[in-house]
N, C-alpha and C positions, 0 to 999 in steps of 0.2 A: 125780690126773689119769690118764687109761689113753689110750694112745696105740694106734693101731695100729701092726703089725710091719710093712706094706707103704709103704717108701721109694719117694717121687717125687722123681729126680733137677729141679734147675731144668735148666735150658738155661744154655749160658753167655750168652745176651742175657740174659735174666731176673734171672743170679746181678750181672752189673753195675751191673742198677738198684739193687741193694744197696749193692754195694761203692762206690757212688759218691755216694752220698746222704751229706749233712754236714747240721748246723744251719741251714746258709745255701741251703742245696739237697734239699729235700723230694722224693722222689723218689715221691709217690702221685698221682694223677689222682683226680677223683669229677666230679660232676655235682649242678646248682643243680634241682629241680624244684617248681616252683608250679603249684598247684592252685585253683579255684574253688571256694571251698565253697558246697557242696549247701546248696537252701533249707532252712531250717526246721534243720541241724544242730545237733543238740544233742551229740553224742558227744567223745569226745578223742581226736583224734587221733592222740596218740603211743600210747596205749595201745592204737587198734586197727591202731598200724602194727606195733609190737613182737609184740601176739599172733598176725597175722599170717605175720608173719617168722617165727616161738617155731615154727609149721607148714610152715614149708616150706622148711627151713634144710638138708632132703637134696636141694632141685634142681640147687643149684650145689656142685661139689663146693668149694670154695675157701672157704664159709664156715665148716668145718671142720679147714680146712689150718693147721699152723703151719710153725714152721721150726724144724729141727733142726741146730744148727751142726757144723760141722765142730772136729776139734782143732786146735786154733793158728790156724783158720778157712785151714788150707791149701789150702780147695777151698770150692768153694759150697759152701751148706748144703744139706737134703732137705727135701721136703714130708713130714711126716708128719699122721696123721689125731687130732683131738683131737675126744674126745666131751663133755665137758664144756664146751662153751662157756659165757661168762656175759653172756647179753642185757643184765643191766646196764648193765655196763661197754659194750658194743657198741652199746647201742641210748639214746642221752641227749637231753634235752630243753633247749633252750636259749631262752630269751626276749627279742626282739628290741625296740630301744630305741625308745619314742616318736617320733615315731607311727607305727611300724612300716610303715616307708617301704620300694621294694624298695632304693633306695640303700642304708637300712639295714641291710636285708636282705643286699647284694652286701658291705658291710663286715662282717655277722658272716661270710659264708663265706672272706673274704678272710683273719681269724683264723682260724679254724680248720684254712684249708688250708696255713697256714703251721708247724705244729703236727707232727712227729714221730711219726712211730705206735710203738707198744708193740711190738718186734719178737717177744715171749716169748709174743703172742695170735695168734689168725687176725687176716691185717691188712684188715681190713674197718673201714669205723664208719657209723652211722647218726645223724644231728642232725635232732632236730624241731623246729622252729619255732613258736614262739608269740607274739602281740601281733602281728600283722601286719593291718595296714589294708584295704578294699576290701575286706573278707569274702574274705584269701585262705589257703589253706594249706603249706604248704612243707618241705621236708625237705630236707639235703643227705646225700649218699652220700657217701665217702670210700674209696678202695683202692687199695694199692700196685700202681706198675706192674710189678715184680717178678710179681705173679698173672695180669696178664691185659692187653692191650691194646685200642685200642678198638673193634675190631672184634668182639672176641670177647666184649665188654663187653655188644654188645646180647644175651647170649642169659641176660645177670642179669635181663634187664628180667620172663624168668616169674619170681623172688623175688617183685618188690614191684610190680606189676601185673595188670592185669585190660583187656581188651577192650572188658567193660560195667560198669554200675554195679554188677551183683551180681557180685561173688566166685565164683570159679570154686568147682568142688568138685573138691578134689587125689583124682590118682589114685596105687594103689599104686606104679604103675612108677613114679614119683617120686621113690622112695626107694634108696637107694644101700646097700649091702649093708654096706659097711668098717666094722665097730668092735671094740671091746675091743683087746687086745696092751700090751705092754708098752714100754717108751722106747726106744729103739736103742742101741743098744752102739756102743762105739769102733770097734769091729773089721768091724762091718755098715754103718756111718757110710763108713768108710774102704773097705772093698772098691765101695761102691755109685759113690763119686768115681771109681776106677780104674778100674772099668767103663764107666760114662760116655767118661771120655777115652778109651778104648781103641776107642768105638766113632765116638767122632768122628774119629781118626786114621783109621780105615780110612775112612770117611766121605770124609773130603777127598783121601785118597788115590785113592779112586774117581771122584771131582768132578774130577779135576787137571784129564785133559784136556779136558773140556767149560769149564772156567774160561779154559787158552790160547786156544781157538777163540775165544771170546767177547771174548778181549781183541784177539784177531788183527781179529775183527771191525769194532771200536771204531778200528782204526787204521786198519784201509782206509777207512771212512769219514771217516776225520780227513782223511789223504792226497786222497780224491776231491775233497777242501773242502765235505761235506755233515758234517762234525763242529765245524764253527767254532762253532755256536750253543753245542753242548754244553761244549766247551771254554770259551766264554765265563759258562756257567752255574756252571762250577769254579772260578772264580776269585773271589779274596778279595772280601768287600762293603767298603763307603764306612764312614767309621767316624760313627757317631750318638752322641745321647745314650741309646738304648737298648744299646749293646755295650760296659759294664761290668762289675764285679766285684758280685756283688750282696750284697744284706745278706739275711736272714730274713723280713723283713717284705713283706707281698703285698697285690697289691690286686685285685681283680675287678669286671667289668661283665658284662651282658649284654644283648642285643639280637636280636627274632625278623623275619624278612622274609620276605613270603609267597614259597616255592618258585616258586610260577607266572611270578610277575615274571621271575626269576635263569632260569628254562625258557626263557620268550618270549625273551630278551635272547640267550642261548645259542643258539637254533635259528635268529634273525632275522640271525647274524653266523655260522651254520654254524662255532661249538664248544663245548664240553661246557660241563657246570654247573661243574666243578671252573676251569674257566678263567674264568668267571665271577667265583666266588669270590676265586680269585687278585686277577681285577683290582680288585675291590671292597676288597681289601684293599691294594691298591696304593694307590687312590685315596684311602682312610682314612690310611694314612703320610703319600702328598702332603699331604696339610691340615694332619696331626700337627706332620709335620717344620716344613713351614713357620713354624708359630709357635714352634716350637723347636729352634733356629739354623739354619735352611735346606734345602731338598732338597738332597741331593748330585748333583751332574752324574754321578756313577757309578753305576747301578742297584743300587737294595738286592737281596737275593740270600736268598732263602726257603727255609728247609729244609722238606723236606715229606715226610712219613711216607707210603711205599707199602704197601697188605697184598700181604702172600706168601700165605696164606691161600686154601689151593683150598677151592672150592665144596663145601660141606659139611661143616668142618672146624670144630669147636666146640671143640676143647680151649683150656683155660684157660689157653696159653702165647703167647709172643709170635710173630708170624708177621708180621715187617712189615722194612722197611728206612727208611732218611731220605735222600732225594737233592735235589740243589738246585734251582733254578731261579729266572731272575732276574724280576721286579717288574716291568722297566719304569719303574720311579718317576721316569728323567730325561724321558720323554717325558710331554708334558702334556694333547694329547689324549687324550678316554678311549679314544675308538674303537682307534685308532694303538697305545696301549698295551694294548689288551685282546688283537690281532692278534700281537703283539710277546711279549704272554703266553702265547698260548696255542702260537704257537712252540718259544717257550722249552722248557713245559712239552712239548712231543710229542718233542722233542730227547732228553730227560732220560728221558719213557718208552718211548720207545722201547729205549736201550739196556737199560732194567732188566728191557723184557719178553725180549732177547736172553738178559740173565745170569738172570735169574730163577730157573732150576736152580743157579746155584752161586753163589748169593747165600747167605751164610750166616746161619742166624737161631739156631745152634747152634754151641758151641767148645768145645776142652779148657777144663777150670778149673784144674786143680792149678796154685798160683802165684798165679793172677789176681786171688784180694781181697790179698794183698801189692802186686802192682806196680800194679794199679788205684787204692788204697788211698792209695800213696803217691805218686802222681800227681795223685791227685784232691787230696791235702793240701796237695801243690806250686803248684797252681795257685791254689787259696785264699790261701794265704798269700802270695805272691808279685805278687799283683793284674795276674799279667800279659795279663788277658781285658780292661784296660783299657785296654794299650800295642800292643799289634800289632791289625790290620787282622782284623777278624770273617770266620772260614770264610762265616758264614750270620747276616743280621742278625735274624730273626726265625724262631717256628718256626710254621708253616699249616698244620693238619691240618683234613682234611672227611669225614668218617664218615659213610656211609649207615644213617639210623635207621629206626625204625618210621614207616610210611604211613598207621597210623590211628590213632586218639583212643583215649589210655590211662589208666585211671581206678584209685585207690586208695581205699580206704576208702570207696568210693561215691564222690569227688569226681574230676570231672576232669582231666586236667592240661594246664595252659595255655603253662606256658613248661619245656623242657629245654634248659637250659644246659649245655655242657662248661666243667670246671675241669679249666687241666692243668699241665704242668711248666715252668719258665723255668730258667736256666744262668748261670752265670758265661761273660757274652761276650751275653748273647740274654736280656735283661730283658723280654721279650714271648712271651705264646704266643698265639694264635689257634686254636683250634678249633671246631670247626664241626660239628654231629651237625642231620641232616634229621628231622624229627617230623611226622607230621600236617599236612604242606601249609606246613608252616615251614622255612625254614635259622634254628635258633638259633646266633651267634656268641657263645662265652664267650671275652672278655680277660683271659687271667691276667696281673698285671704282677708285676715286684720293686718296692716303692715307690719306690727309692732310682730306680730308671730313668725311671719314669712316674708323680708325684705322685697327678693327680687320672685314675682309668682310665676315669670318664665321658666323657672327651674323645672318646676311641676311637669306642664307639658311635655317638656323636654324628655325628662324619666317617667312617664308616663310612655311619649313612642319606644323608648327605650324597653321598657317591660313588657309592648305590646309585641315586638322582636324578639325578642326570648321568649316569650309565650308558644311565638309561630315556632321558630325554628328550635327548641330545647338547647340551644349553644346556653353555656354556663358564661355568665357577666360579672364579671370578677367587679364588685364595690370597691368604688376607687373610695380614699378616708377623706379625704380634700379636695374640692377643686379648686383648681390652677388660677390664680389672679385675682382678681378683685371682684365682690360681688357686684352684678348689673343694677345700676337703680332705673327703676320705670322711667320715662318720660313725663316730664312736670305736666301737670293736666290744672292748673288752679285755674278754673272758668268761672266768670261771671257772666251769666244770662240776662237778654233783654225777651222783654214779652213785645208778642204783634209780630215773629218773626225779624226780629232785627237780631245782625250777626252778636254770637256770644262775642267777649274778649278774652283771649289768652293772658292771664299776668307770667 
């Protein structure tokens, strides 16, 4: 294998998603995408996604990237460049179980994304789907969040897409210059870490006093009494059956609703889509919780991922922050709680557009996979995300995606799901990526917190109905019969494209 000699430091956000990743805490994102197959297709689809991809594997540099560790791992690792990748292994084909239902479908992504990546490759993966009912097509993506977040995630989409039905024709600038060199030495490993640190120290050094201002800021407002929302947005959530200690095993849903609606509803009540969203996800808990031992009279409290990420900014690193923001969920009106949300939420951005400059999305490493490492194992082992009161009961992220209709192998794609991270304490994630006159919402759950994750959706369209029309939805305490278990998805994969197995 020939590496190149140009080391890319990670960031210390990046180097965490590492160090904090266990068996029971997957630390990769990917995305559920279905297709409509073209009439009359006769071709195979994984073979013309792989040759595809086999061309155009210099657009993103990350598909080339591995990691190269540090000694004793006393500092993050480095990007370096691998030319040898093996499509194989990266690019596998999986067959989904009679009669290749999307249920079934959301149960094999739900194995797979609970699945560990191969640190020693670029961490990328590509799953193609096969047996899927309704003449449809599918593929899941899989990638560490260590490489890229979701913002920066839309600029993969030139990989494995197209505009129209015919395939573009790549151009030279496309291609990325970096190859050959040899593996890194201890001593290039090591100076590349010290360098790093040495530039964030000056870094923060030069932030300091733009950081007291900003904090000075936050207090005069506290003091005026225009900080009470925010401070109430800090404080601990109600404790659910979703703020657990989670096990490995995940489940996923997903569900699309036309943007236009979630627009009308936004401009008709003067605030944004993302306030929208929020309450729609309010509204989905309410129903949740109900039939699973009761709303809390204390508002569940939503961590929400901001991008830092100035306009025009594509690198493949993390550029975002997570700040909270309460739900609403005690109030039972939609309207009352969407006005309550969208409060909330302006509370919360507003200070972060104050700190915004010294907001860090970059840290020293030296040290950090140690004390991260063995905090993260503290907390594991110790189950105490089950005993004390949750920073943030779930995580809500809403990512603006592509506005038009994106096609692969010829066939269109109909549904873009996010697939994302859940926590010991936050057996829920919600994200949300806009497509083509859609909000698709993906539910990633831990099982152990959320059995059956079709619920979700479910009360999700359900609040998105009360939102439009204000009819009052009477929370039923129980539902009716037996909870739905997912469809078995335990897959074993063959590399080289030979069919998975169904056990």
């Amino acid at each position: 294998m020939s590496t190149a000699t140009a080391l890319v430091p990670l960031s210390g956000l990046d180097g965490a998603f590492l160090t904090l990743e266990t068996p029971e805490t997957p630390m990769h994102v990917g995305s559920l995408h279905v297709f409509a197959r073209p009439r009359g297709y006769k071709g195979n689809f994984y073979r013309t996604i792989k040759r595809r991809l086999a061309g155009r594997m210099d657009v993103a540099p990350i598909f080339r990237r591995r990691l190269a560790p540090m000694p004793l791992q006393f500092a993050n690792p480095v990007w370096v460049a691998d030319d040898s990748v093996d499509l194989d292994f990266h690019v596998r084909r999986v067959p989904v179980s009679a009669p290749g239902s999307l249920t079934a479908l959301e149960a094999c992504v739900a194995e797979l994304h609970s699945q560990l990546m191969d640190r020693s490759r670029p961490l990328w993966m590509v799953y193609v789907f096969d047996g899927l009912a309704a003449n449809r097509l599918a593929f899941y993506i899989k990638i560490h969040h260590a490489v890229l977040d979701g913002a920066a995630s839309v600029a993969l989409a030139d990989a494995f897409f197209d505009t129209s039905p015919q395939p573009r024709r790549r151009s030279h600038r496309d291609r990325h210059a970096a190859r050959g060199g040899h593996a890194p030495a201890v001593i290039a490993l090591a100076a590349a870490a010290f360098r790093h640190d040495a530039a964030q120290y000056v870094k923060m050094l030069r932030h300091l006093p733009d950081a007291v201002r900003a904090l000075a800021s936050v207090a005069r407002d506290s003091r005026a009494g225009t900080g009470g929302q925010l401070w109430r947005n800090f404080s601990f959530g109600p404790r659910t059956p979703l703020n657990v200690t989670i096990t490995a095993e995940r489940g996923f849903a997903g569900l699309s609703i036309p943007l236009g609606e979630v627009k009308a509803v936004a401009a008709k009540h003067a605030v944004t889509v993302n306030d929208v969203v929020l309450a729609l996800c309010s509204g989905a808990l309410r129903r949740y919780l109900a039939r699973h031992g009761g709303v809390p009279r204390k508002p569940l409290i939503a961590a929400m991922p901001i991008s830092l990420r100035e306009p025009g900014n594509t690198e493949f690193t993390i550029e975002a922050t997570m700040v909270p923001v309460s739900l609403a969920t005690h109030i039972a009106d939609p309207l009352r709680r969407l006005r309550a949300v969208h409060a909330s939420a302006e509370a919360t951005k507003s200070v972060a557009r104050r700190a915004k400059s010294v907001i860090p999305t970059d840290f020293p490493s030296i040290g950090m996979p140690w004390i991260l490492g063995a905090l993260t194992s503290l907390v594991g082992r110790s189950h105490v995300a089950s005993a004390i009161p949750p920073i943030a009961n779930v995580v809500i992220s809403n990512v603006t995606g592509v506005p038009v209709p994106l096609y692969s192998a010829g066939a269109r794609m109909n549904a873009y799901w996010p697939v994302s991270i859940v926590e010991h304490g936050m057996g829920l994630n919600i994200t949300v990526m806009s497509y083509a006159g859609k909000l698709g919402f993906g539910f990633t759950v831990a099982s152990c917190a959320v059995a059956d994750p079709r619920e979700l959706p479910e009360d999700l369209a359900a609040a998105h109905a009360e939102l439009q029309g204000h009819a009052p939805v009477r929370l039923a305490a129980r539902r009716s019969g037996k909870t739905r278990k997912p469809a078995a998805a335990a897959i074993r994969i063959r590399r080289g494209g030979s069919h998975a197995q169904s056990a």
